[in-house]
N, C-alpha and C positions, 0 to 999 in steps of 0.2 A: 291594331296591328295583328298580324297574321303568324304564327310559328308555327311550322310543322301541321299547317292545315288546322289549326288552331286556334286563340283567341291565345296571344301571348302569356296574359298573369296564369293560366292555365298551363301553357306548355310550357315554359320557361320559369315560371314563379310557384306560389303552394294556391295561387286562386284567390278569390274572395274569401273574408272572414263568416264564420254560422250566425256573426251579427248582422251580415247583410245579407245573405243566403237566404235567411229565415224570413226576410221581408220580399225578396225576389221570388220565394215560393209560395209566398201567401197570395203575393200581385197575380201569379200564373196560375193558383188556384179557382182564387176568387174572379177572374178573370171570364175561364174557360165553366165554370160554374155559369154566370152570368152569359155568356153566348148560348148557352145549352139551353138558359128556361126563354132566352128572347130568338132562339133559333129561328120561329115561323119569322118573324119581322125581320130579322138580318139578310144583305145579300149578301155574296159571297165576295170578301174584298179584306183587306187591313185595316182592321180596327183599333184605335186609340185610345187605351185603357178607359174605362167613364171616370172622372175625377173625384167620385163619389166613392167609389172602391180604393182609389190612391191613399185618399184623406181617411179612410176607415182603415187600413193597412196601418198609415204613420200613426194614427189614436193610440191601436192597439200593441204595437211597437213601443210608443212612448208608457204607454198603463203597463205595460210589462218590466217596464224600466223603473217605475214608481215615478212617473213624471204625467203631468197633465197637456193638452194642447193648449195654447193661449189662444184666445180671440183676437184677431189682429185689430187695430183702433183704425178707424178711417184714414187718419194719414198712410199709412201702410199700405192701407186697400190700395189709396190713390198712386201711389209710389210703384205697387207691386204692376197695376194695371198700367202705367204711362210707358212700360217697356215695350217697344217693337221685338225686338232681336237681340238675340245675345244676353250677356249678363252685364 
């Protein structure tokens, strides 16, 4: 939703919390890092975060939290993978 030529929780609300902020600038960093050292290979187009950088953002989110990531067991894998669309 749009306010005031805006992203609503922003014009209307206080925003996001520094707990999600802080992972939303590490994605943008590490991101725009990553397009820069693979720039000669890239064409010019929209690119979709590599899952590599996603899964290394949430790590270090969760290790900052004193929390570890779990490995997920195959039933999970299987589970997570049988989704077309949606949740």
């Amino acid at each position: 939703m749009i306010g005031e030529g805006r992203l609503v929780n922003l014009a209307t609300a206080e925003g996001h919390p520094a707990s999600v902020m802080d992972m939303s600038f590490a994605n943008q960093a590490l991101s725009a890092e990553y397009l820069v050292k693979h720039a000669k290979g890239l064409k010019p187009q929209v690119y979709v975060v590599p899952e590599d950088l996603d899964k290394e953002i949430a790590k270090m989110k969760l290790e900052s939290m004193g929390h570890k990531l779990d490995k997920l067991t195959p039933e999970q894998e299987h589970y997570l993978a049988s989704w077309q669309e949606g949740t």
